[in-house]
C-alpha positions in Angstrom: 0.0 0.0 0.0 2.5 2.4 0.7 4.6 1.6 -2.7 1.3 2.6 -4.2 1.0 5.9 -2.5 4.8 6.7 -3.3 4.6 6.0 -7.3 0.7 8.2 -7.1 3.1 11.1 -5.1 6.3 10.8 -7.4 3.9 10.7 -10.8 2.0 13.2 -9.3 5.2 15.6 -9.0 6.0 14.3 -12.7 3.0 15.4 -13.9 3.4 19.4 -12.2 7.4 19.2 -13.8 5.7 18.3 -17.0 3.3 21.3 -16.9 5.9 23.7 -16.1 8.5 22.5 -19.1 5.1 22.8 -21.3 4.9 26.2 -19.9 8.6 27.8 -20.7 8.5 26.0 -24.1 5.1 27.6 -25.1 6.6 30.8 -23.5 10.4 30.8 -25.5 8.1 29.4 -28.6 5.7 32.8 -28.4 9.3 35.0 -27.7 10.9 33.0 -31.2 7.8 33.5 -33.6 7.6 37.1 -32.6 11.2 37.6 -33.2 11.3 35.6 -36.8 8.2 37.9 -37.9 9.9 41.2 -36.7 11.7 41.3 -40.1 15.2 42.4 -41.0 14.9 45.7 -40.1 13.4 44.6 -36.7 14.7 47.0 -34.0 17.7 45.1 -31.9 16.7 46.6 -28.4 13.1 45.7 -28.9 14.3 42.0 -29.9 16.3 42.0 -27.1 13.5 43.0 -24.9 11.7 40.3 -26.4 13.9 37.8 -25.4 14.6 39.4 -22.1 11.3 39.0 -21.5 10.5 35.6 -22.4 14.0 34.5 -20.1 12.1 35.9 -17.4 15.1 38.5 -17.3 13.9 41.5 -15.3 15.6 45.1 -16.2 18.5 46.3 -15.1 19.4 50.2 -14.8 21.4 50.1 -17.8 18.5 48.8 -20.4 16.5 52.1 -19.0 19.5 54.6 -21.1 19.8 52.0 -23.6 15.5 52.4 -24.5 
């Protein structure tokens, strides 16, 4: 009985990791499809807010000159 709880608990867990990785992919995916439609004369700070943004990278006091 208690092998049976322990696989329910550690599938459980699998399940949440699972979501999560689903989660950042659909995330980086949305960053990559709006960086391959920008163009080539796409704006390289706004690009790299893009991907800034989809790393979860939060600004520093730098990027606020650089705008």
């Amino acid at each position: 009985m208690k092998l049976v709880i322990t696989a329910q608990t550690h599938i459980g867990q699998l399940e949440e990791s699972i979501r999560e990785l689903n989660n950042y992919i659909n995330i980086y995916e949305s960053a990559l499809i709006k960086i391959a439609d920008s163009g080539e004369q796409a704006n390289p700070i706004h690009l790299s807010n893009l991907a800034r943004k989809a790393l979860g990278w939060e600004e520093t006091t730098a990027d606020e000159f650089n705008k």
